[in-house]
Backbone as numpy.savetxt, mean C-alpha at the origin, in Angstrom:
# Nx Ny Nz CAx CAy CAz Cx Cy Cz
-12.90 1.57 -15.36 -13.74 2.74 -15.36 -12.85 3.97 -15.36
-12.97 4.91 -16.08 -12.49 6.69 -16.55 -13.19 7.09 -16.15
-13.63 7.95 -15.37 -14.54 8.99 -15.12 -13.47 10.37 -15.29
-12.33 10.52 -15.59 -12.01 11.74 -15.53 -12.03 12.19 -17.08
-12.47 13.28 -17.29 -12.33 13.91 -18.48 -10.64 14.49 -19.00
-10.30 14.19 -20.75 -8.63 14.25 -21.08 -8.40 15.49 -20.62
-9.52 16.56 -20.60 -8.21 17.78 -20.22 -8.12 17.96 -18.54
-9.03 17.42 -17.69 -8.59 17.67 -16.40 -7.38 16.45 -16.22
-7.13 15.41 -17.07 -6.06 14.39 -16.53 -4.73 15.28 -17.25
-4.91 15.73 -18.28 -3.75 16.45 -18.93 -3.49 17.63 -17.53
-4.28 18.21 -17.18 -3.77 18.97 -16.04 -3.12 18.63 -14.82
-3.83 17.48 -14.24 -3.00 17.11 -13.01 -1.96 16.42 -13.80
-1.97 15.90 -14.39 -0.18 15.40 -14.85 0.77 16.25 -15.25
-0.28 17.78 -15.73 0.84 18.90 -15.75 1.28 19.52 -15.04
0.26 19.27 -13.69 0.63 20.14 -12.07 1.84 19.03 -11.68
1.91 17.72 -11.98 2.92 16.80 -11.08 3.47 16.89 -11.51
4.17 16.68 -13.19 5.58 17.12 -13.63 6.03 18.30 -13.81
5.33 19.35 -12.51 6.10 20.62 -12.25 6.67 20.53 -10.77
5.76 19.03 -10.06 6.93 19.02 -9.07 8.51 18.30 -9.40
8.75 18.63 -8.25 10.49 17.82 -8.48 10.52 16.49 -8.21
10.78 15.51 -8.89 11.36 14.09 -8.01 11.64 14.16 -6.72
12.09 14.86 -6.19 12.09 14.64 -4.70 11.08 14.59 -4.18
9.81 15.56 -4.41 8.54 16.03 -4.33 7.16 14.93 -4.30
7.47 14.22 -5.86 6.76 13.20 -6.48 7.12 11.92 -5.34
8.30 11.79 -5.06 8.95 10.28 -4.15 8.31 10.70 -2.58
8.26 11.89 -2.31 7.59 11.61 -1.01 6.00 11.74 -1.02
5.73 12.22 -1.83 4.05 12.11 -2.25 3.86 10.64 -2.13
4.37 9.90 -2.94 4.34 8.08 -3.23 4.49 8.09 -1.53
5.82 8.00 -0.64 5.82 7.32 0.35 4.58 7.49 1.30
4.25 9.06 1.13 3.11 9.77 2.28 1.88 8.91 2.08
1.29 8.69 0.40 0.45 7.27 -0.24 0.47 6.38 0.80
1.62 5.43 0.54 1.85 4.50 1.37 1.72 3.99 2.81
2.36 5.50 3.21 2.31 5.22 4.39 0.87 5.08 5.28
-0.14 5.92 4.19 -1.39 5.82 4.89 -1.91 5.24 4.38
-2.02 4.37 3.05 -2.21 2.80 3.01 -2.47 2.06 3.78
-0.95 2.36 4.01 -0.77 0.83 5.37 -1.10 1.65 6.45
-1.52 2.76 7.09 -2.33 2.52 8.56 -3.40 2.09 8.27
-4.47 2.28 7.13 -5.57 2.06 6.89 -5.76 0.53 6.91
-4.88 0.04 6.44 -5.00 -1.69 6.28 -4.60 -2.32 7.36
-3.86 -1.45 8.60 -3.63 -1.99 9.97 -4.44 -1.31 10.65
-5.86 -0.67 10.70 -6.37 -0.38 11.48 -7.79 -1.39 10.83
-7.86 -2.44 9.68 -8.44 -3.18 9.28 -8.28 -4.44 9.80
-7.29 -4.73 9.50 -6.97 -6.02 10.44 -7.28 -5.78 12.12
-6.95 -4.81 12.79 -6.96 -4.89 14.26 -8.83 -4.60 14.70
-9.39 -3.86 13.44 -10.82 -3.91 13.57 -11.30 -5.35 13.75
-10.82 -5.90 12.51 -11.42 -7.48 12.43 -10.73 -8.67 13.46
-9.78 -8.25 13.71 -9.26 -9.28 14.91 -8.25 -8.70 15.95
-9.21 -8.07 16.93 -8.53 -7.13 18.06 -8.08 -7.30 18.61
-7.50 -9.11 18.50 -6.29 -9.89 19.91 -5.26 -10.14 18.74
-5.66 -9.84 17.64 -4.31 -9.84 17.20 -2.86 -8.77 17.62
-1.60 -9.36 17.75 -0.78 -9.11 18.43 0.06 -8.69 17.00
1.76 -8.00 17.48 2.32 -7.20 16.63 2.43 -8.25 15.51
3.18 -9.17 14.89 3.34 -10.27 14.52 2.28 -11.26 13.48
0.99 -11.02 14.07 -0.38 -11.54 13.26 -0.57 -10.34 12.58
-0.30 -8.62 12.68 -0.75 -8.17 12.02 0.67 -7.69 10.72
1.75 -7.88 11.13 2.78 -7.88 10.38 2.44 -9.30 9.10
2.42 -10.41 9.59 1.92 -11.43 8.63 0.45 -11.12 7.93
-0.63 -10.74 8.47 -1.51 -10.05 7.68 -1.28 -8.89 6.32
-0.66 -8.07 7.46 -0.07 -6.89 5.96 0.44 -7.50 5.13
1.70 -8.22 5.38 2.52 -8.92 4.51 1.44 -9.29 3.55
0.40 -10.49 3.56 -0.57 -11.14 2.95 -1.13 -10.19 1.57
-1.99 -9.29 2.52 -2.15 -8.01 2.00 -1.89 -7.21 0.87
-0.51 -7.06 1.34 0.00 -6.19 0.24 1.09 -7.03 -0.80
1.46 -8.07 -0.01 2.56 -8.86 -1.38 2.24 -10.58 -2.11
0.68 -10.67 -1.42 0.59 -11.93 -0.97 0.49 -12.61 -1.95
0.60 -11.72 -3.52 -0.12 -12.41 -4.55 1.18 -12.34 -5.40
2.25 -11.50 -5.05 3.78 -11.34 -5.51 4.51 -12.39 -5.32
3.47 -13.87 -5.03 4.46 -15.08 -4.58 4.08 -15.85 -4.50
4.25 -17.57 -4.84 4.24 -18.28 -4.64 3.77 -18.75 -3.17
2.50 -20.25 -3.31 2.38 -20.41 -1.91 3.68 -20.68 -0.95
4.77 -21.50 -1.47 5.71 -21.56 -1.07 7.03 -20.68 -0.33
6.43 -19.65 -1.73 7.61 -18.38 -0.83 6.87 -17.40 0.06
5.45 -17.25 -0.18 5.12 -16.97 1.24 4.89 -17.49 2.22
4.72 -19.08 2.05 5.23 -19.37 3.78 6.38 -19.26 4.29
7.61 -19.60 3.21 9.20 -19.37 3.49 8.91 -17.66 4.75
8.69 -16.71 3.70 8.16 -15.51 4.35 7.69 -15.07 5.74
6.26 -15.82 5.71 5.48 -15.79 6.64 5.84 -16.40 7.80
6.97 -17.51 7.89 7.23 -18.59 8.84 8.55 -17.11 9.35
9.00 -16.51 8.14 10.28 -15.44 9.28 9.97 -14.20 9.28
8.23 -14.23 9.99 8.27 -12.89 10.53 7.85 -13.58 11.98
C-alpha cells in the first residue's frame, strides 16, 4: 500500500538528503532504539514474570528470528 502522493515523497527525501550522514545515522539509531522499547514493553505486557534473559531471547526472536535457521537460533538462543 502507497498512500503518499510523488511530490510529497519527492519532498521528504529532499528534506533528508539535506541532512548530513551523521544526522540520517542517528535518526536510524533514535528509530531503533524506540523500536525496541516498544517491543520490550510488549513482551513484559504479555508475560510480566518474565525476567532480563526471557525478554533478551524474546527480542532476539523478534527482531532476527527469521535471519536464521532453526538451528542457529537455538545455537543463539541457548548463549544468551
Amino acid at each position: 500500500m502507497k498512500d503518499t502522493s510523488p511530490e510529497m515523497e519527492d519532498c521528504f527525501n529532499d528534506m533528508m538528503m539535506q541532512k548530513s550522514g551523521e544526522e540520517r545515522l542517528k535518526m536510524g539509531f533514535s528509530m531503533f532504539d524506540t523500536s525496541r522499547r516498544q517491543v520490550i514493553a510488549s513482551i513484559k505486557m504479555n508475560n510480566p514474570e518474565a525476567d532480563d534473559k526471557a525478554v533478551r531471547k524474546e527480542l532476539f526472536d523478534r527482531f532476527y528470528g527469521q535471519d536464521f535457521s532453526s538451528e542457529e537460533s537455538g545455537k543463539i538462543l541457548a548463549g544468551i
